[in-house]
C-alpha positions as CSV (number, residue, x, y, z in Angstrom):
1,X,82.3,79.9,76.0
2,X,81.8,83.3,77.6
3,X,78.8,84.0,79.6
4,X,77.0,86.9,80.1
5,X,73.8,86.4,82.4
6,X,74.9,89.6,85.1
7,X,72.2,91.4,85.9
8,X,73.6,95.1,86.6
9,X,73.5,98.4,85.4
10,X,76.7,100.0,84.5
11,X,77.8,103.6,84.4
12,X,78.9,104.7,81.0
13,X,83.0,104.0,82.0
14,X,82.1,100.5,83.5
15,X,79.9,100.0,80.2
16,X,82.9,101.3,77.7
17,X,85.4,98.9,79.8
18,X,83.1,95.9,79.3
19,X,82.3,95.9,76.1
20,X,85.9,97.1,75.4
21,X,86.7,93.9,77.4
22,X,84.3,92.0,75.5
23,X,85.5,93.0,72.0
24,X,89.5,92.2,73.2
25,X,88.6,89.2,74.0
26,X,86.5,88.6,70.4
27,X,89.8,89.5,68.8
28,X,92.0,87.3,70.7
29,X,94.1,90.6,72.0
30,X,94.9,89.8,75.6
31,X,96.7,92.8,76.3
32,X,93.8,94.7,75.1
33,X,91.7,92.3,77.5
34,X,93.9,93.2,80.3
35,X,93.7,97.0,80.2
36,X,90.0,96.9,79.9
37,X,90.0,94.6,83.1
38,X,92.2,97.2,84.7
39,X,89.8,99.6,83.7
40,X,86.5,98.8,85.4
41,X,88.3,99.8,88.5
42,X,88.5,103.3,90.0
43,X,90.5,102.8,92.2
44,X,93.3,100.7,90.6
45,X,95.6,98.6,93.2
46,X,97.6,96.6,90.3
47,X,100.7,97.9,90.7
48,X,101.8,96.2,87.9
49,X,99.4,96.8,85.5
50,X,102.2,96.3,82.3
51,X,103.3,93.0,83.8
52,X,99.1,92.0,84.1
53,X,98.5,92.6,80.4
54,X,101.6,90.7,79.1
55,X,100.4,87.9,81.2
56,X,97.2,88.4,79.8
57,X,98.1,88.8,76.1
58,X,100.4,85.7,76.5
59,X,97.9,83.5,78.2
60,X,95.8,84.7,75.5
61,X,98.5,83.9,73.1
62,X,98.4,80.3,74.7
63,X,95.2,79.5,75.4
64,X,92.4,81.6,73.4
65,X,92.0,82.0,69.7
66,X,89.3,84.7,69.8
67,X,86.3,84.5,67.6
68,X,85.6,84.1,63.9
69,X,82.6,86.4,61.9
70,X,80.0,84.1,62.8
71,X,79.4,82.7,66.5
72,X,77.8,78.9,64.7
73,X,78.2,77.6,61.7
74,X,75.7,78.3,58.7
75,X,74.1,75.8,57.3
76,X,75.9,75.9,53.9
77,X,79.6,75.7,56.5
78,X,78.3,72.0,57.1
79,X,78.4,70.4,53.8
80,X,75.5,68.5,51.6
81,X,72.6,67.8,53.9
């Protein structure tokens, strides 16, 4: 479950790195994840941003599956009613 209730407005870069974020992390791509983290930062202080998003893409790898088409199941997913 990911939640979302923030209340902020973002400048266009923060927005593109969230929703960037966001869409890695619908896809199950945890490197992808891990540069768009890296990315809502100006002033970056990882200094090893590689060695972040491999641990990000393997903990993905390990631990998250990403999301399918639909968020719920349809009706006709559940079988005869």
């Amino acid at each position: 479950m990911l939640d979302l209730g923030m209340v902020a407005r973002l400048k266009p870069e923060e927005s593109q790195a969230f929703i960037g974020f966001l869409q890695a992390v619908g896809a199950g791509d945890g490197a992808r994840a891990g540069r768009r983290v890296l990315a809502f930062s100006e002033d970056q202080t990882c200094v090893t941003p590689k060695a972040f998003c491999a641990a990000m893409d393997a903990f993905f790898l390990e631990s998250c599956r990403g999301c399918a088409p639909r968020f719920a199941p349809m009706p006709s997913d559940l079988g005869p009613q």
